[in-house]
N, C-alpha and C positions, 0 to 999 in steps of 0.2 A: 536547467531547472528554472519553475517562475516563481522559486522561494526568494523573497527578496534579503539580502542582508541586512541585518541591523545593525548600529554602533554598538559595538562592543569595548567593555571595561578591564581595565588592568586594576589590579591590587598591588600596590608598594608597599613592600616593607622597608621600614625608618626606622632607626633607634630612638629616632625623637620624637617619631608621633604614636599615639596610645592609638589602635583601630576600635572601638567596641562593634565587634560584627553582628549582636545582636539588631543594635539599633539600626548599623550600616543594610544590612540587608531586606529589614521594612522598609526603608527610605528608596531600594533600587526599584521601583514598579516602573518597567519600561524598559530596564536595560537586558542587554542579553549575559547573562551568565549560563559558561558551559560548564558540565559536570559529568567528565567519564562518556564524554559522546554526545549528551541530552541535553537539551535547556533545562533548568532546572523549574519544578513546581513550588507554587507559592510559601509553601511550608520547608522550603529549603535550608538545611543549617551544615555550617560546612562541619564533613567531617559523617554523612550519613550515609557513608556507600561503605561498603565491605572493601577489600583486598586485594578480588578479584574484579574488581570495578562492576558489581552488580548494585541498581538503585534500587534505596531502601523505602522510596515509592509504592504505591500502588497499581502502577501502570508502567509497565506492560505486566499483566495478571502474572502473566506464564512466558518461559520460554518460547512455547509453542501449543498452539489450540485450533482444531479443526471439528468444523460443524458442520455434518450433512444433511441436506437439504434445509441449508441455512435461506436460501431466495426461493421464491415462489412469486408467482405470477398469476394470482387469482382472477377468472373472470366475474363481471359483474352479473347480476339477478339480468341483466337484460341482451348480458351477450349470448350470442351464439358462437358454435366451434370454428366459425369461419373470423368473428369478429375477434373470438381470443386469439387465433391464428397470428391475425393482424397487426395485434395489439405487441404482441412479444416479435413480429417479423422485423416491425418500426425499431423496437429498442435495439434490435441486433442490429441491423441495418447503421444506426446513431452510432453504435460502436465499432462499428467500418469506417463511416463517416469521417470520426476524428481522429484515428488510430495514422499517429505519424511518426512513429518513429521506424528510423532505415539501419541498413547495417552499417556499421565504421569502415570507414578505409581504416589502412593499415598504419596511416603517419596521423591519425587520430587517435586521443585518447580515449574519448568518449562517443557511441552513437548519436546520431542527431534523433530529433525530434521534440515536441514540446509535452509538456504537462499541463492541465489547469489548476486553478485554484478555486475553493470557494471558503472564504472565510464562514465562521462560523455565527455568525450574527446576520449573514445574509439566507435571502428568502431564495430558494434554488428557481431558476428559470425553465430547466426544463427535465425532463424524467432522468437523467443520467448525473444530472447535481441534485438531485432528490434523492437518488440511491447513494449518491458520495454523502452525504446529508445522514441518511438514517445506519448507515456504516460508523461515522464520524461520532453520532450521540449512543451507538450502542456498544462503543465501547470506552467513552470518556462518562457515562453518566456516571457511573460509581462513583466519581471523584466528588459529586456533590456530597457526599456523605459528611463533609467535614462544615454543615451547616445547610446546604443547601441553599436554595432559593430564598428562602421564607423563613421567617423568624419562627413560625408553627413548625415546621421538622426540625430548625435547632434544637429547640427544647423539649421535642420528644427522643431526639437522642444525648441531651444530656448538654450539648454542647453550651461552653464559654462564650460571652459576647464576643471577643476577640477573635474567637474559630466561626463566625457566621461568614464563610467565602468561601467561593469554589476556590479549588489550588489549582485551577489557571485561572489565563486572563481570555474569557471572550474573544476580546477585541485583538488578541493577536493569536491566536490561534484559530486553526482550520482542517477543512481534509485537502491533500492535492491529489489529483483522480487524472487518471488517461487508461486508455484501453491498448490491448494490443491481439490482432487478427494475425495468426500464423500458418501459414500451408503444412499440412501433414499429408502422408504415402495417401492415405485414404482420400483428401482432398483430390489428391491425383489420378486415383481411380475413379471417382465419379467425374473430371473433366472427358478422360478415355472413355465413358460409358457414354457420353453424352458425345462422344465424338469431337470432344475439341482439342483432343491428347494426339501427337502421334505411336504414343509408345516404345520410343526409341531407348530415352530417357530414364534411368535408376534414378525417382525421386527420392530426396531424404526429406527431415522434417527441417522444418524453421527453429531456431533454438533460440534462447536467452543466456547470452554469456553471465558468467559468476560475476558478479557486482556488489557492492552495498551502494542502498540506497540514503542520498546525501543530499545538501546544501550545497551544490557546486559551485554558485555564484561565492556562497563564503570562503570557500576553498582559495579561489583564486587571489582571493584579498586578505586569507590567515590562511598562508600552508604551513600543512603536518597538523592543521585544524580539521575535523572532519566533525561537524555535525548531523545526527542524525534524525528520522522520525523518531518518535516515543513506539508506534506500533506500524508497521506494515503487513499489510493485507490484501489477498486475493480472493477473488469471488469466480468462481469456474463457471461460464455460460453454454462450456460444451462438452462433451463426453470422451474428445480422443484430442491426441498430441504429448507434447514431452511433458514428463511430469516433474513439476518441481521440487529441487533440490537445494534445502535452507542448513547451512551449519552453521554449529557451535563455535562461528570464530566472528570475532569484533575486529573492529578495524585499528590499525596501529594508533596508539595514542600520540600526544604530538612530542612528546621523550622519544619516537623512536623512527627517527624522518629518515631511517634507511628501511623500515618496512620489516625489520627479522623477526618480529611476530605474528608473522602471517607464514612463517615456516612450520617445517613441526609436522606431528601428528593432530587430525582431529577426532577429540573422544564420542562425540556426538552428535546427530546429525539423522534429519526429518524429512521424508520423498512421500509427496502426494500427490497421486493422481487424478486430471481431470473427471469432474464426473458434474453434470450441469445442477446448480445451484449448488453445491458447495462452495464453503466459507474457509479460508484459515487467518492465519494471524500470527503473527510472532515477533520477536525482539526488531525493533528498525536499526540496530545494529549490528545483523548479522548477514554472513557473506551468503548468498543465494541466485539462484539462477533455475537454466532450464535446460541444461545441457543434454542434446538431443545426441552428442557423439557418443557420451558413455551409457544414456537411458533411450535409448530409440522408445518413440509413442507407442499408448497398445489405444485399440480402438475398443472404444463398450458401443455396446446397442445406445443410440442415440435418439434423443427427442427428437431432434432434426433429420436426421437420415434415414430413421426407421418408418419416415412416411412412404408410401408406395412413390414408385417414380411417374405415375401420372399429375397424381398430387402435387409433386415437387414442383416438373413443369410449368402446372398453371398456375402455383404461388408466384413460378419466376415470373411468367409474362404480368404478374401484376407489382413485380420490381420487391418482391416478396424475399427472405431469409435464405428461399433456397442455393444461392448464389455465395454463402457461408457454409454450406453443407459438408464435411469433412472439416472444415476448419478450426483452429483451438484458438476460442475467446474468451478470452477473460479481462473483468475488471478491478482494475488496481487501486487502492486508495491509502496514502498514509496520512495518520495520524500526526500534526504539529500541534504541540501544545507550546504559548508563550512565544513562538516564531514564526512570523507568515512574511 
């Protein structure tokens, strides 16, 4: 991961010293406190999570939230169906591009490959930190509510001079965004259509093993620490491949550094399938993946594939999308509030 670590703070308890943790925790701006997985938001007072280590937050809304035909790709007043073609062949392409990550050997813990960053205060450089960019503010805006921007919307919602702040901080908060390009059966049949299959071969799909997504770098420097995003999200750019599988289980807290509550039954648990510009969203603390052994892909009729195969062709000779055709892309983006 390129989440960097921050110094992190210990609380002593002393018989001799009085702590007032009201004052203590106005005074922390800068430091990382965890809470139940999260960094905590500016309005943090200890003692505001329930039982079951759910935060009493505004964010993450929901357990789980999915929105179809959440992305779109409008053309402009001045394009044509050749230049919108284009235009979305590029972004797909961008998302080939930088998609690096590989599978694990087996005396690995982790897959390799990188992530980006773009802080939130920076100006995105190119159309893939632009989309991490407007994923990132459409779902932390809400948080302004607790004064916003502007002295004008504190006072139309009432609020105390001392509530005029967002409950993060800008400056260390961000989205961290990578993409990942997967081969599916269907992939496979249009290589064989096109003659570059021999057919020999039973393809399967590419899958995403079960994971929570984390602070690894912290990990290594606090283990049985696991910090998490506030919110992770997927944006589906294709119509077929494994569909993902997000449960209702958190990662062990650091009381429990042999892992036995990751045993068990799970009560609950959310499977959705690719279908292009679809959005979801859900807790950055929950265990998810893309497991293609127990959910083999289904293919839907595709923006991509459903063009004639002539078409396809002379997209390709112009180094065009068609070259991702069968393939499951999506873009990934979590949410860091208060850690970058």
């Amino acid at each position: 991961s390129m989440i960097a670590p921050q110094t992190t703070c210990n609380l002593l308890q002393s018989s001799i010293f009085v702590l007032d943790l009201d004052d203590f925790f106005c005074t922390m701006e800068g430091d990382l406190i965890i809470d139940k997985g999260f960094t905590v938001l500016n309005n943090f007072k200890p003692g505001t999570t329930d039982d079951d280590g759910d935060a009493s937050g505004p964010i993450p809304r929901s357990p789980f939230a999915s929105y179809a035909n959440a992305l779109s790709m409008p053309s402009s007043e001045d394009d044509n169906d050749t230049t919108h073609h284009h235009r979305r062949s590029s972004f797909l392409n961008d998302c080939s591009l930088v998609f690096t990550a590989r599978t694990k050997d087996d005396s690995d813990s982790y897959s390799t490959g990188s992530t980006f960053f773009l802080p939130c205060l920076m100006k995105p450089r190119c159309a893939l930190e632009a989309l991490a960019r407007t994923i990132f503010h459409a779902h932390v805006n809400s948080l302004a509510g607790w004064g916003g921007d502007g002295d004008a919307d504190a006072e139309k919602k009432g609020c105390k001079k001392e509530e005029k702040r967002l409950l993060y901080d800008p400056e260390r908060s961000g989205a961290e965004w990578w993409t990942l390009v997967l081969d599916t059966p269907s992939d496979a049949c249009d290589k064989k259509i096109d003659g570059n299959g021999d057919g020999d071969d039973e393809e399967e799909d590419d899958e995403v093993g079960m994971h929570f997504d984390a602070d690894y770098g912290l990990e290594e420097q606090l283990p049985n620490y696991t910090l998490h995003p506030r919110v992770a999200t997927i944006t589906y750019l294709s119509d077929v491949g494994v569909p993902t599988l997000i449960l209702d289980k958190k990662s062990p807290p650091p009381s429990d550094p042999e892992k036995k509550s990751l045993n068990g039954s799970v009560s609950k648990a959310w499977l959705s399938h690719p279908a292009f510009g679809k959005h979801i969203a859900f807790d950055g603390r929950f265990l998810h993946g893309a497991p293609g052994e127990y959910f083999p892909s289904v293919a839907r009729k595709s923006v991509i594939t459903s063009e004639p195969m002539a078409k396809r062709l002379k997209a390709e000779e112009g180094g065009n999308m068609s070259s991702l055709s069968g393939k499951r892309v999506t873009f990934l983006v979590n949410i860091w509030l208060n850690h970058w």
